[in-house]
C-alpha positions as CSV (number, residue, x, y, z in Angstrom):
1,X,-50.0,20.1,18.7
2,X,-52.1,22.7,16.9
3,X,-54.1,21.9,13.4
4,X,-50.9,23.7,11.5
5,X,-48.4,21.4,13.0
6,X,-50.4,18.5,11.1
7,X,-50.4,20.3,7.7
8,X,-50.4,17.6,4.8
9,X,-47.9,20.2,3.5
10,X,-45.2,19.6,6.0
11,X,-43.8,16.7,8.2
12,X,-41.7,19.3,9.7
13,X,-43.7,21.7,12.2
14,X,-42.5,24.9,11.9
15,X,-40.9,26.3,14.8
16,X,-42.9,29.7,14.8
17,X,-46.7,29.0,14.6
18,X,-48.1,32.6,13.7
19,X,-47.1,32.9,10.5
20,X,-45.2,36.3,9.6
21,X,-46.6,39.3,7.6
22,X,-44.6,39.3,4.4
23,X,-45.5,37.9,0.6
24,X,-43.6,34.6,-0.4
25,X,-42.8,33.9,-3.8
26,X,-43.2,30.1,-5.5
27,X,-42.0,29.6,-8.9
28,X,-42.8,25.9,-9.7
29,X,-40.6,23.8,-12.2
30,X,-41.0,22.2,-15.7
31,X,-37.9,23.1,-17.6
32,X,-37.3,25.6,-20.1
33,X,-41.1,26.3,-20.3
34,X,-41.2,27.1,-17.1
35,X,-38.1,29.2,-16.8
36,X,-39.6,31.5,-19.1
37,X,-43.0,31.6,-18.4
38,X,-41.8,32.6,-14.7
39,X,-39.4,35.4,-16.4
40,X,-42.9,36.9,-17.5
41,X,-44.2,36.9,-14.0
42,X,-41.3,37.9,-12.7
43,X,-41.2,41.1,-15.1
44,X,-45.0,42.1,-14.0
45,X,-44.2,41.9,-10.5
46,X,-41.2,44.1,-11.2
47,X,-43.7,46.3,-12.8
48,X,-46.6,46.5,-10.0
49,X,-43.9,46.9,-7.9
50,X,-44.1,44.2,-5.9
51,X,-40.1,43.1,-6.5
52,X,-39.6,46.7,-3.7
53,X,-39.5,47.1,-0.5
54,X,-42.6,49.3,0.4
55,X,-45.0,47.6,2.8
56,X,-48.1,46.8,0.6
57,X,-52.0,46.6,1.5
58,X,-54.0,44.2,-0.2
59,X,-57.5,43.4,-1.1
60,X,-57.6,41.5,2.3
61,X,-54.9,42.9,4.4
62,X,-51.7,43.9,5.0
63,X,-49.1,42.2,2.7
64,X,-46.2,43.4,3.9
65,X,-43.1,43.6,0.9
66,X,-41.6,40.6,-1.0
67,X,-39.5,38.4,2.0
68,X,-38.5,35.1,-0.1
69,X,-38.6,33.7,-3.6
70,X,-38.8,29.8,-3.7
71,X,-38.1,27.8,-6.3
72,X,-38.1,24.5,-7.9
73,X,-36.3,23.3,-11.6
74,X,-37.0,25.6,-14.1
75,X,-37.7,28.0,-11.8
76,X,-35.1,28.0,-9.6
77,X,-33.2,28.5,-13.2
78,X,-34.7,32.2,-13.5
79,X,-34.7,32.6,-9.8
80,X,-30.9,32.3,-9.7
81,X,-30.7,35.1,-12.3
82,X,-33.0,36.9,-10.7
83,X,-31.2,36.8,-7.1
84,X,-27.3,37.1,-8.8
85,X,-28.7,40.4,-10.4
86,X,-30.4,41.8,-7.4
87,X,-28.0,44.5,-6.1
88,X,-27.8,45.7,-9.8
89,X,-31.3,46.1,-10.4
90,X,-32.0,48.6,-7.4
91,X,-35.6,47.4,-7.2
92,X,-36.9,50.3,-5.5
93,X,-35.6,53.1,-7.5
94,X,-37.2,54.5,-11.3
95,X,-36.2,52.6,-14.8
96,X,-36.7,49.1,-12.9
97,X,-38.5,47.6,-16.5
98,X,-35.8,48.7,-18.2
99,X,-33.1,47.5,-16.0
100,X,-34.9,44.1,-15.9
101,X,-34.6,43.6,-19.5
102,X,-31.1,44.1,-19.4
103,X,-29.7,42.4,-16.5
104,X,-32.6,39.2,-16.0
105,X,-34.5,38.7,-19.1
106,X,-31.7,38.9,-21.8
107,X,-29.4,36.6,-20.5
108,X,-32.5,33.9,-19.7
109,X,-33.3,34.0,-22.9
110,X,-30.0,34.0,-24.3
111,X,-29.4,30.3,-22.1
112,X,-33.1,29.4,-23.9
113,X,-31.6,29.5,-27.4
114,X,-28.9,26.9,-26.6
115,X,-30.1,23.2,-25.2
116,X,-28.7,22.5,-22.3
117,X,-28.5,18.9,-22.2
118,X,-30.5,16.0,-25.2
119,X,-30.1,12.5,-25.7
120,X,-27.3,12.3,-27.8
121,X,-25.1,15.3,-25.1
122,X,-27.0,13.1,-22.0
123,X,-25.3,9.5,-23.6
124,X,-22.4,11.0,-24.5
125,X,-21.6,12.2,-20.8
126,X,-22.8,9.2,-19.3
127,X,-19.5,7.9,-21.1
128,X,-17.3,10.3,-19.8
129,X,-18.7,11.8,-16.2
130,X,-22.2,12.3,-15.5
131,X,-25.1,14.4,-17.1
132,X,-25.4,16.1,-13.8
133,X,-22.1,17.2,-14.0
134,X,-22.2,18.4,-17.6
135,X,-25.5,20.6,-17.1
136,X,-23.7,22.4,-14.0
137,X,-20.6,23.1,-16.4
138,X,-23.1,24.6,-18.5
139,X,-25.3,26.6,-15.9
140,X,-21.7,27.5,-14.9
141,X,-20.4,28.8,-18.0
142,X,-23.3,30.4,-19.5
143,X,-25.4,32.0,-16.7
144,X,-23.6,32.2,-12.9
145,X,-19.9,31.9,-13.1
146,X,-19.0,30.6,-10.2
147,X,-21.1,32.7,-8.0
148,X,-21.8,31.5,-4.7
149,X,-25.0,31.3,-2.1
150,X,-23.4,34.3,-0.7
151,X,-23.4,36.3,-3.3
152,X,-28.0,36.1,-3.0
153,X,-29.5,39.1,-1.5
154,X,-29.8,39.1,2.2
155,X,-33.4,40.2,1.5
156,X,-35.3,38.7,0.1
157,X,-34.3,35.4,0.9
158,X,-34.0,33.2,-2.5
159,X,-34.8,29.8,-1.5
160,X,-34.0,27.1,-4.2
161,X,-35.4,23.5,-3.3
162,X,-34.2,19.9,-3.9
163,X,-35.4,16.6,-2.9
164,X,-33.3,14.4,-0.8
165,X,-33.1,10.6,-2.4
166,X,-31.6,9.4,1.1
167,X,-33.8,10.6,3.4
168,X,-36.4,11.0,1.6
169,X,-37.1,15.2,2.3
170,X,-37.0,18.2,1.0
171,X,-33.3,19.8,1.4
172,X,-33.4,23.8,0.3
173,X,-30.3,25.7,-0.2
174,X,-30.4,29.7,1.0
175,X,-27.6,32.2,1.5
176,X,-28.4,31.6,5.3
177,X,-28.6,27.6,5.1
178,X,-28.3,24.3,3.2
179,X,-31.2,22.0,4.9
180,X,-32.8,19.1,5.4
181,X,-34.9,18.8,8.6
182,X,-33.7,14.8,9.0
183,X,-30.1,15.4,8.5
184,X,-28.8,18.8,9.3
185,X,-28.4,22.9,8.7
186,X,-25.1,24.2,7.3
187,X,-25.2,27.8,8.4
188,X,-23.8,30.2,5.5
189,X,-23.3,27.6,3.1
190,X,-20.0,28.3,0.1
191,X,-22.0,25.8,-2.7
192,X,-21.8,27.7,-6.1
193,X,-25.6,28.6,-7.8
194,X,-24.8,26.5,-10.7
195,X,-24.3,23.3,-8.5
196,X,-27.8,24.6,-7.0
197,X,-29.6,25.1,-9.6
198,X,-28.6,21.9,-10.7
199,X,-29.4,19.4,-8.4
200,X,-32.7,21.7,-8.1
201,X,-33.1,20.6,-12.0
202,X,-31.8,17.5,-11.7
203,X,-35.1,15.6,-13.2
204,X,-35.0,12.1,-12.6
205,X,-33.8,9.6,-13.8
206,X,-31.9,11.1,-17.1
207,X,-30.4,14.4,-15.1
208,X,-29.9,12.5,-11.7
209,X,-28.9,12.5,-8.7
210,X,-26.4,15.3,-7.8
211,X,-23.8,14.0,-5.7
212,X,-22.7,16.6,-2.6
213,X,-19.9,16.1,-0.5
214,X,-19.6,17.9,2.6
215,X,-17.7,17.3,6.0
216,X,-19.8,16.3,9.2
217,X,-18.4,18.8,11.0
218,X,-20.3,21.5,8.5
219,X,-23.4,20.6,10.2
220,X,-24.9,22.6,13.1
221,X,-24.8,20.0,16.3
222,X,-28.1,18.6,17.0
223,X,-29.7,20.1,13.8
224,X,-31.2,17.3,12.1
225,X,-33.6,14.3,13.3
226,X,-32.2,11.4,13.2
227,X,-30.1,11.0,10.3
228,X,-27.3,13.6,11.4
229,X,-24.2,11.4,10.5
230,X,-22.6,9.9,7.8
231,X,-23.3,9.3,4.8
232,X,-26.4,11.4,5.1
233,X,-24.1,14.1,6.0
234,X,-21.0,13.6,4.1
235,X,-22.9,12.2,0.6
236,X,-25.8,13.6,0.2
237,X,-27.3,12.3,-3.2
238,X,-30.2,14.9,-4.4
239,X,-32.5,15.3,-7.2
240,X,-35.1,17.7,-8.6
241,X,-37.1,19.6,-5.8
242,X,-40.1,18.8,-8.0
243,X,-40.2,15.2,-6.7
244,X,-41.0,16.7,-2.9
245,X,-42.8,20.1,-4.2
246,X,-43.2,21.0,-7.4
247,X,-44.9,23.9,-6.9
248,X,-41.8,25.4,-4.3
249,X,-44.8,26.0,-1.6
250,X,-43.7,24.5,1.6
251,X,-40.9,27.0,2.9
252,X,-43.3,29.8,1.7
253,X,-46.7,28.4,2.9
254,X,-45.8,27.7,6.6
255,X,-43.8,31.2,7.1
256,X,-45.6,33.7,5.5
257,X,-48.7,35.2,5.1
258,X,-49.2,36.3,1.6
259,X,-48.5,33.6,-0.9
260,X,-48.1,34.0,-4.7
261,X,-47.7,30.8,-6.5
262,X,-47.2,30.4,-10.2
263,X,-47.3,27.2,-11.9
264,X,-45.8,26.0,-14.8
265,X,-46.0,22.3,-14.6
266,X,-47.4,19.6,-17.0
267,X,-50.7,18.4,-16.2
268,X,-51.1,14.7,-16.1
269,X,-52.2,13.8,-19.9
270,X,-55.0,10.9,-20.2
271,X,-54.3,7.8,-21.8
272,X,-56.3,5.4,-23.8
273,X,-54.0,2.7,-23.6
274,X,-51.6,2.1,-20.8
275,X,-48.4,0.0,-21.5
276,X,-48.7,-3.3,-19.9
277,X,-44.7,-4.0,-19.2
278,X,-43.2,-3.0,-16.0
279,X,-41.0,-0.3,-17.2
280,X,-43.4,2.2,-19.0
281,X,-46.2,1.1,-16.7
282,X,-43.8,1.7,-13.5
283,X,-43.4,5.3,-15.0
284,X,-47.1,6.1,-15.2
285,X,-47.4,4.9,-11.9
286,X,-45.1,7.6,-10.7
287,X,-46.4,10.1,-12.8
288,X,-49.7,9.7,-11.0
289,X,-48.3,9.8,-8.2
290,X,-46.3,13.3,-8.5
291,X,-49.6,14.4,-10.0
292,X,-51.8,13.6,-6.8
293,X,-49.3,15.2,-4.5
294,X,-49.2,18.5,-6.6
295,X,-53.1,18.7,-6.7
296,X,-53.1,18.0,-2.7
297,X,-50.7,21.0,-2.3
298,X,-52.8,22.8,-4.7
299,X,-56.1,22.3,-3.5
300,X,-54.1,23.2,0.6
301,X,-53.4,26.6,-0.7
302,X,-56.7,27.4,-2.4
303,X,-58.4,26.4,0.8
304,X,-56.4,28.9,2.5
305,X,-56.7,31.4,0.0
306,X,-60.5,31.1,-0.1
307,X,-61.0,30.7,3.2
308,X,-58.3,34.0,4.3
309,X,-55.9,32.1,6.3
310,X,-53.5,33.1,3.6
311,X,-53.7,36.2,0.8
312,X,-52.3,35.8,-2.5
313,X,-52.8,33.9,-5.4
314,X,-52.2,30.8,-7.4
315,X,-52.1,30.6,-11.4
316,X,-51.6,27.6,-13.7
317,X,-50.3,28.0,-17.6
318,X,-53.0,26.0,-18.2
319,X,-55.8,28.8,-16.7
320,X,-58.2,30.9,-18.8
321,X,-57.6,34.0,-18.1
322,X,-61.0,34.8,-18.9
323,X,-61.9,34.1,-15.5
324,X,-60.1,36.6,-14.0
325,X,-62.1,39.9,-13.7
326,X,-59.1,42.2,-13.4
327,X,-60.1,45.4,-16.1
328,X,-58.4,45.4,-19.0
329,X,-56.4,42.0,-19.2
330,X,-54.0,41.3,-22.1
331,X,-55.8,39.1,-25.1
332,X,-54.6,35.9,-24.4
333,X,-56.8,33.7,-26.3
334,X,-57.4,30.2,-24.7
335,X,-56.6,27.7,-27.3
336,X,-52.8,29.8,-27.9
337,X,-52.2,29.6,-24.2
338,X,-52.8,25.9,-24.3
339,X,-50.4,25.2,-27.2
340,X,-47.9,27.0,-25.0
341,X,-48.8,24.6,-21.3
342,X,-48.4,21.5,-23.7
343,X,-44.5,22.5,-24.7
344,X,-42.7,19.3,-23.5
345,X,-41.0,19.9,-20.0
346,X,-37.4,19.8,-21.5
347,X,-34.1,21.9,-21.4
348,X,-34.1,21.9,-24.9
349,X,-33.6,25.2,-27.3
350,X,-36.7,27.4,-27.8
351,X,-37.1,29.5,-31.1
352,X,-37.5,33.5,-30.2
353,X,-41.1,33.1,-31.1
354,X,-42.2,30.5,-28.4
355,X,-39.8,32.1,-25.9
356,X,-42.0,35.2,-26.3
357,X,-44.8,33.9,-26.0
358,X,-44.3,31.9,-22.9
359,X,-42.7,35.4,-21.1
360,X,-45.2,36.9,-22.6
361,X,-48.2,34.6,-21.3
362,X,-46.6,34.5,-18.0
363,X,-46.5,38.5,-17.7
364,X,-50.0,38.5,-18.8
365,X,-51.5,36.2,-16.2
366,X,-49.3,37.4,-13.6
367,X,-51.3,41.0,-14.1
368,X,-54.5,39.6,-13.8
369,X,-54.0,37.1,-10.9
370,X,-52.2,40.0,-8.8
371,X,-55.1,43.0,-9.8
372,X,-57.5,40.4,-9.5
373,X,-57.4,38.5,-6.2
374,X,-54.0,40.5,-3.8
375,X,-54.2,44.3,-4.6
376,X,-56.8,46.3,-6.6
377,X,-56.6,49.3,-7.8
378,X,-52.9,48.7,-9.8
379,X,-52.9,50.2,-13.0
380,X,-53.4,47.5,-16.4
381,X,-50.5,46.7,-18.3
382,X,-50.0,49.2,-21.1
383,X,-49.1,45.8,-23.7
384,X,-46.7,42.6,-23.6
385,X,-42.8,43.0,-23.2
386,X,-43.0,41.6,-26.2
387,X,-46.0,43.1,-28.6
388,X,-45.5,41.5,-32.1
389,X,-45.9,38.1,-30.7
390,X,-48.4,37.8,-28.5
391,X,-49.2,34.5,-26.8
């Protein structure tokens, strides 16, 4: 067994140990703040070019073109769009900005001015079905139809991640597979984006879990590890990918070399005083502990990054882009940026204002993580997608 099979990052070894030349996409969750802060990195990478397929040489290497986008929550959310639009958008040829208003970022920010789901919409379907139920109708009837897995590109390959409440693992959903490494692999799985996206946003405990049902005869023979059988098979119960990975990195970080991470996550907010009953105090407690494993996976990747085993980059909301030394960075003033990573993780409306900010904040850092630290030489961004507002 080699160091990489014993990667905090995965229980899983991956079956190929040279990891393939290609850049990997992670688009972390937190809501509708992170679903449009990741539409403004998303738009960047449209514009640098790094959404084609031309093979790409890097500050440190070869990069190779864009071979999967992972995603967790929110940003599965924009990922889905992003993938259901793919064909349409004809990445490689002239007008991409333009076509990526059109088809991605108008109808994310259309689903940003309605809530999705609040207390009083969450209590009142806990009356009559589930909440999980009643955000898929919505992610159904406002952004995917009923578009399935197969209708993702072949290439790249959209990964969207969810954490398994039986078996405790991650389970991702691709066109090419629905997986979890202790149950099973459905090859070509017919689930519809909205029930993806979902379960992938299914934040515990108010929006969860998201019940599956599937025959065990769907399952590949001898695919899983132990748990290949009813009800792990048949019921699945799943909840927000952020609970395993928050960041999206592990299908990305032990396949490919070039990683780009953006994260749009909540920090872990200090406390003065700490509730003393169980409830409120057992919620801290898990807070703390989702914060830990994010900052392990976090400081796994910088290692790697520093160190070359990986290229790429990684990029918090919460980062001053200051530190970036990339020529002629957009004026994103630290204090404004930091209004913006407080915004409550939340599928609530967002006024046109704060939405264009946060795609606007998200385009700007995205420039100056890429032309800083994976590929120099790209030209600066001429201004924001969206120039009266600013960040």
């Amino acid at each position: 067994m080699t160091d990489f099979d014993l990667t905090p990052v995965s229980t899983d070894a991956p079956s190929e140990p040279m990891l393939r030349k290609g850049i990997g996409l992670c688009l972390s969750g937190g809501g509708y703040r992170a679903m449009l802060f990741h539409l403004g990195v998303v738009w960047r990478l449209a514009e640098l070019g790094y959404l084609g397929s031309d093979e790409r040489s890097g500050k440190y290497g070869e990069l190779g073109s864009l071979q999967r986008v992972s995603s967790v929550s929110g940003g599965s959310i924009t990922a889905g769009v992003l993938g259901l639009a793919w064909e349409r958008l004809d990445v490689d040829a002239p007008g991409l900005s333009e076509r990526f208003r059109e088809l991605v970022a108008a109808p994310i920010q259309g689903f940003a001015s309605q809530s999705t789901v609040n207390i009083l919409s969450g209590l009142a379907a806990v009356l009559v079905t589930s909440v999980n139920k009643r955000v898929v109708r919505i992610y159904r009837k406002r952004l995917y139809g009923d578009a399935t897995l197969q209708d993702l590109p072949s290439t790249p390959d959209f990964v969207m991640n969810t954490t398994n409440l039986q078996s405790g693992a991650l389970w991702s959903f691709s066109r090419r597979a629905a997986r979890d490494w202790r149950v099973g692999r459905i090859e070509n799985p017919q689930d519809t984006i909205a029930r993806v996206v979902g379960a992938s946003s299914a934040f515990p405990p108010f929006l969860s879990p998201a019940r599956f049902k599937y025959r065990d005869e769907d399952f590949t023979p001898g695919s899983g590890d132990g748990l290949q059988g009813p009800p792990f098979t048949t019921r699945p119960l799943l909840t927000d990918g952020g609970v395993y990975d928050n960041l999206g990195l592990e299908t990305v970080f032990k396949n490919y070399k070039t990683v780009i991470c953006s994260d749009a996550g909540a920090d872990l907010a200090a406390k003065k005083k700490v509730p003393g009953d169980w409830v409120l105090q057992g919620f801290r407690v898990v807070k703390t502990i989702n914060n830990q494993v994010r900052s392990l996976r976090k400081r796994i990747l910088l290692t790697s990054l520093v160190e070359h085993d990986r290229h790429g980059t990684y990029w918090s909301m919460r980062t001053d882009i200051r530190k970036y030394p990339a020529p002629g960075k957009l004026p994103c003033p630290f204090a404004r940026t930091q209004e913006l990573a407080s915004i409550a993780t939340d599928l609530a409306a967002k006024d046109q204002n704060t939405q264009r900010r946060l795609i606007n904040w998200g385009y700007a850092l995205c420039d100056a993580g890429v032309r800083s630290w994976v590929e120099e030489g790209l030209p600066p961004p001429v201004d924001f997608p969206f120039p009266a507002d600013g960040v």
